[in-house]
C-alpha positions in Angstrom: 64.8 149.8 87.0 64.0 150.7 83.8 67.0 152.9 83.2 69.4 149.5 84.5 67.4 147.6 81.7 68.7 149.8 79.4 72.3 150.4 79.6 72.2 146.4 80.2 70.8 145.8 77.0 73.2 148.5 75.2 76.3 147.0 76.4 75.3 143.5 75.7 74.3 144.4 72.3 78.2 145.8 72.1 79.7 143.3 72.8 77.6 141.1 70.8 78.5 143.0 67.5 82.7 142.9 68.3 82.2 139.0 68.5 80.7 138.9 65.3 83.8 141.2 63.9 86.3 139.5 61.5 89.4 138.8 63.7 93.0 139.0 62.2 94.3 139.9 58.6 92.9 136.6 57.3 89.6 136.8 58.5 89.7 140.4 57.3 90.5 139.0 53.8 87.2 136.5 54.0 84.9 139.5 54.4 86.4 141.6 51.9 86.1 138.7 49.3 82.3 137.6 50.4 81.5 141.1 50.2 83.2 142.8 47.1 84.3 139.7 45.6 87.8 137.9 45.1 89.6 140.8 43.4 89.3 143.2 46.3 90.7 141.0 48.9 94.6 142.0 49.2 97.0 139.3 49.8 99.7 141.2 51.0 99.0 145.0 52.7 96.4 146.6 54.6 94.0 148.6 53.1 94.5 152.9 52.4 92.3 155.1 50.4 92.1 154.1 46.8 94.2 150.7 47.3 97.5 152.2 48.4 99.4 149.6 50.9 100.2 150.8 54.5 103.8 149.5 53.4 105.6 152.1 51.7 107.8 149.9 49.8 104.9 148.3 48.1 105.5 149.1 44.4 102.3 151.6 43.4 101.1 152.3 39.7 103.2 155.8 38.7 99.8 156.4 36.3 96.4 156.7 37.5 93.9 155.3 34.8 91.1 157.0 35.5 92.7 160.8 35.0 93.9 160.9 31.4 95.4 164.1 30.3 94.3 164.2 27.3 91.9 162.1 24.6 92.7 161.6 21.0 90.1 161.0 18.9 91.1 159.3 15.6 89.9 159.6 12.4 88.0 156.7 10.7 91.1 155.1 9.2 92.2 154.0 12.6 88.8 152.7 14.3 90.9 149.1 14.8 93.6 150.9 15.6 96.3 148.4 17.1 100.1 149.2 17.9 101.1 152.5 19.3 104.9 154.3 18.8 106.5 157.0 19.4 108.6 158.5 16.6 112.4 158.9 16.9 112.0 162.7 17.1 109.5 162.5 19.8 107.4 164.5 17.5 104.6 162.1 16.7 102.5 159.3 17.7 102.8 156.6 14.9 100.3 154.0 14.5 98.6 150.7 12.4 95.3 149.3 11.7 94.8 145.5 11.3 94.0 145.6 8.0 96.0 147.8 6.5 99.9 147.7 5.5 100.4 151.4 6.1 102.3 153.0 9.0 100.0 156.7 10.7 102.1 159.1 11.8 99.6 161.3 14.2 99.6 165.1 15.4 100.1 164.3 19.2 97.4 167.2 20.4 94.6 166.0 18.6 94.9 162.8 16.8 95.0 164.1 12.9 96.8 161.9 10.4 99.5 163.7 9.3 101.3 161.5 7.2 100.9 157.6 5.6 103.5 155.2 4.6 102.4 152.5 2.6 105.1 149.3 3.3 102.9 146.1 2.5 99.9 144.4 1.6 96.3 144.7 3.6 97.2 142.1 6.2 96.3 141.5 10.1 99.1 144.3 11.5 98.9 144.2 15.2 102.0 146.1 16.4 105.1 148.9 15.2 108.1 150.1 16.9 110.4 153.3 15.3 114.2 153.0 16.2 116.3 155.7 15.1 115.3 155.8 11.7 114.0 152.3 11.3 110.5 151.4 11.6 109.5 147.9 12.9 105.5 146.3 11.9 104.8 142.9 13.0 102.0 140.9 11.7 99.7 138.0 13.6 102.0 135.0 12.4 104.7 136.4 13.5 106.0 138.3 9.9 108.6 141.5 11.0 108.9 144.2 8.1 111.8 146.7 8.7 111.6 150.0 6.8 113.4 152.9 7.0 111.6 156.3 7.4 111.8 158.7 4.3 109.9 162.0 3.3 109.9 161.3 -0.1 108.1 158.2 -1.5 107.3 154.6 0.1 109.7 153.1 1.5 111.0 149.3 0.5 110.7 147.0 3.1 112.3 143.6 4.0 110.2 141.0 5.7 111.8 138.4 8.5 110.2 135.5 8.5 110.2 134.2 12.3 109.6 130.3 13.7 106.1 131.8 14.9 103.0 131.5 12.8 98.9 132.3 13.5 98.8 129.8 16.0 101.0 132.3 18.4 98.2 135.0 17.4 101.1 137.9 17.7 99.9 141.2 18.6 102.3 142.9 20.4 106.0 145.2 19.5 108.3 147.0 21.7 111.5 148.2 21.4 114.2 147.1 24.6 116.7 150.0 24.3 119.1 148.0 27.2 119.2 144.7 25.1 118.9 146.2 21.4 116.1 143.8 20.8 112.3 143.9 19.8 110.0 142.0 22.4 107.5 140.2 20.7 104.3 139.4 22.8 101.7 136.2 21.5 98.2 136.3 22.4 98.3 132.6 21.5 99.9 130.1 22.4 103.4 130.2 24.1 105.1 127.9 23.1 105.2 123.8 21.9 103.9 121.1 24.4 102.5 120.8 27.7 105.0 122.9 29.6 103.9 125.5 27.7 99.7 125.5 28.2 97.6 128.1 29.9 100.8 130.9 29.7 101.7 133.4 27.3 104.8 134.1 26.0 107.1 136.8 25.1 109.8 136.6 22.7 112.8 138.6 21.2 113.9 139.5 18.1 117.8 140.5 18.3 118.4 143.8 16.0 122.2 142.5 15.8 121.6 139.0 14.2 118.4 139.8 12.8 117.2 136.9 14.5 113.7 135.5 17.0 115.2 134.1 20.6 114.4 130.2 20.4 112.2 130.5 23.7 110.0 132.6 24.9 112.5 135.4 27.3 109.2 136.0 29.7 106.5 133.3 30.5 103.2 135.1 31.7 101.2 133.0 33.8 99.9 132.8 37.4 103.6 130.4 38.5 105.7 133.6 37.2 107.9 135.2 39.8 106.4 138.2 41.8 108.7 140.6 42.9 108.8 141.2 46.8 107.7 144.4 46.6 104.6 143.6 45.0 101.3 144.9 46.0 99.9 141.5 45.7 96.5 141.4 45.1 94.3 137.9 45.3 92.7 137.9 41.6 96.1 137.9 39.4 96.4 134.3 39.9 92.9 133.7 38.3 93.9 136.7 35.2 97.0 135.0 34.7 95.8 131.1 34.4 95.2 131.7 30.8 92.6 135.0 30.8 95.3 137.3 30.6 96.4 137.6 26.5 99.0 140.2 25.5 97.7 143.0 23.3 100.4 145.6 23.2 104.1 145.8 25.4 106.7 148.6 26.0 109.3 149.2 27.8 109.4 152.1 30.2 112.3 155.0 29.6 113.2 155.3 33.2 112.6 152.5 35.2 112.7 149.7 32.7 109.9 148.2 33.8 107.8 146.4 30.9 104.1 147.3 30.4 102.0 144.3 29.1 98.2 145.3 27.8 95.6 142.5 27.6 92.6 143.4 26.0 89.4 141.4 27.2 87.6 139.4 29.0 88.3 138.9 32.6 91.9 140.1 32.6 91.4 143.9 30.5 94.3 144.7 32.4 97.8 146.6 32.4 100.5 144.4 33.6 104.1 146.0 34.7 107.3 143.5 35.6 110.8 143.8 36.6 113.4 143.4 33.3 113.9 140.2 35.1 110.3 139.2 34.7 109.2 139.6 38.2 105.6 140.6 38.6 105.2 143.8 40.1 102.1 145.0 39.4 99.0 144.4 37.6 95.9 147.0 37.4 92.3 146.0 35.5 91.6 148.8 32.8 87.6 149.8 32.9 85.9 148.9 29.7 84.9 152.5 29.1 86.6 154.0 27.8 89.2 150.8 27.1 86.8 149.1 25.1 90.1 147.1 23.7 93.1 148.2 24.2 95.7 146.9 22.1 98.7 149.9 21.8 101.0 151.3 24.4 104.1 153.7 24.1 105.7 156.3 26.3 107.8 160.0 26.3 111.1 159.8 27.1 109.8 162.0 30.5 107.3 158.6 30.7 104.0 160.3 30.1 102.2 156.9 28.9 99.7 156.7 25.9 97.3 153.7 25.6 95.5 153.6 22.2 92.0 151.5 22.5 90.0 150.2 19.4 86.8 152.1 18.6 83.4 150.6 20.4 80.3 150.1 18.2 79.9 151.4 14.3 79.7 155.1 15.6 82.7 154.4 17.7 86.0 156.5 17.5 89.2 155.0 18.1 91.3 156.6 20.7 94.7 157.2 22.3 94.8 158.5 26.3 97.7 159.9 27.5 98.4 159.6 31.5 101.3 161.5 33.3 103.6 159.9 35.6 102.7 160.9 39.2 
């Protein structure tokens, strides 16, 4: 009798606990949020190890943020250090400070300054871009200086004035090789009027007519496009209703694909979209070690370095450089 009691209680217990199981993808998706909260609940996909979808078309980050290669340490110079290049010879890393109007060029094993270039004022420099033998510094408000690379003295540089000012808070520079144009990224606002609030915009600046695109080319915000091979995950739309502010973009050598930085707050993240502007993936960066990231350039092979602004008085700036898997 007792032994009937038993087993009678086990299997009632059984079934019990698969009633109380989640049922179907969506229910799955409740639990994950009311455990882990909204930004582990996938959308789209069913869970693998470390976030891969079931769906091998799903687009997947080609870097893994958590195994840099290798850590630059950077002198005291660059402790704000803000935009990130490569040079034209692929030999260096080149890099500004917001204060300064002087362009680093870095030893790409350790960090060392090698060389300085003087080419304006102290001013609020946020990003740089070197093509062919042409350097490219933009400040907050939206000021390009062009300057052409020399081994002898300072260079001269002309300044281009753009439509954007402080308001647009500019802090980001890349060079896109398919449309011979700079993409200029705004931290601020995007654009004038309404249609225009809680997004962030991306301009260009056309190295044929010398000249800023009169609208933003990319609108960032959570009504964008996603690309169907997205690995959609649930917390981009709340990162992208205004959190998510551009510190640093690039464009990738081999795919294309533009990498967007934002550097605090609730959307510290690395953003990657389609030359069209489709979202295709967006990946939060831990705050150590990106305490603020606000640089991003690649190798031709696209290893990827992120530089990050130094954290506390002590702090060291630093650049991390990630292999392409």
């Amino acid at each position: 009798m007792h032994l009937k009691l038993s087993f009678l209680s086990i299997l009632t217990g059984l079934l019990f606990a698969n009633a109380c199981l989640p049922v179907g993808n969506e229910e799955r998706q409740k639990a994950d949020v009311a455990r882990n909260g909204a930004g582990a609940a996938l959308v789209e996909g069913s869970r693998m190890p470390g976030g891969a979808s079931a769906n091998s078309a799903k687009y997947n980050l080609e870097y893994s943020l958590s195994a840099a290669s290798a850590e630059l340490r950077l002198p005291r110079a660059l402790r704000e250090v803000s935009g990130l290049s490569l040079s034209a010879d692929g030999a260096y890393l080149l890099a500004v400070n917001d204060e300064q109007g002087k362009a680093f060029f870095l030893d790409k094993k350790r960090g060392r300054i090698l060389r300085e270039l003087s080419f304006g004022e102290a001013g609020d420099y946020e990003g740089l871009e070197m093509v062919g033998n042409t350097i490219y510094v933009v400040r907050s408000d939206g000021v390009i200086y062009e300057f052409e690379y020399t081994e002898k003295a300072d260079p001269v540089s002309k300044t281009h004035h753009t439509p954007l000012n402080a308001d647009y808070d500019v802090e980001g520079l890349g060079y896109d090789p398919a449309n011979r144009r700079l993409l200029v990224a705004c931290k601020g606002k995007a654009g004038e009027g309404k249609d225009y609030e809680d997004k962030r915009g991306v301009y260009a600046f056309s190295l044929d007519s010398m000249k800023l695109s009169a609208e933003p080319v990319f609108l960032l915000s959570e009504d964008m496009p996603v690309a169907e091979e997205a690995f959609r995950e649930a917390w981009w739309s709340d990162a992208l209703a205004g959190h998510f502010v551009p510190s640093a973009i690039a464009v990738h050598p081999i795919t294309g694909h533009i990498y967007i930085l934002s550097s605090k707050g609730k959307a510290r993240a690395v953003l990657v979209m389609k030359p069209s502007g489709e979202l295709l993936s967006m990946r939060e960066l831990n705050k150590d070690p990106f305490n603020q990231p606000e640089g991003i350039c690649f190798e031709p092979d696209g290893a990827m370095y992120i530089s990050t602004e130094a954290k506390g008085k002590r702090g060291k700036g630093k650049i991390f450089r990630f292999e392409r898997r």
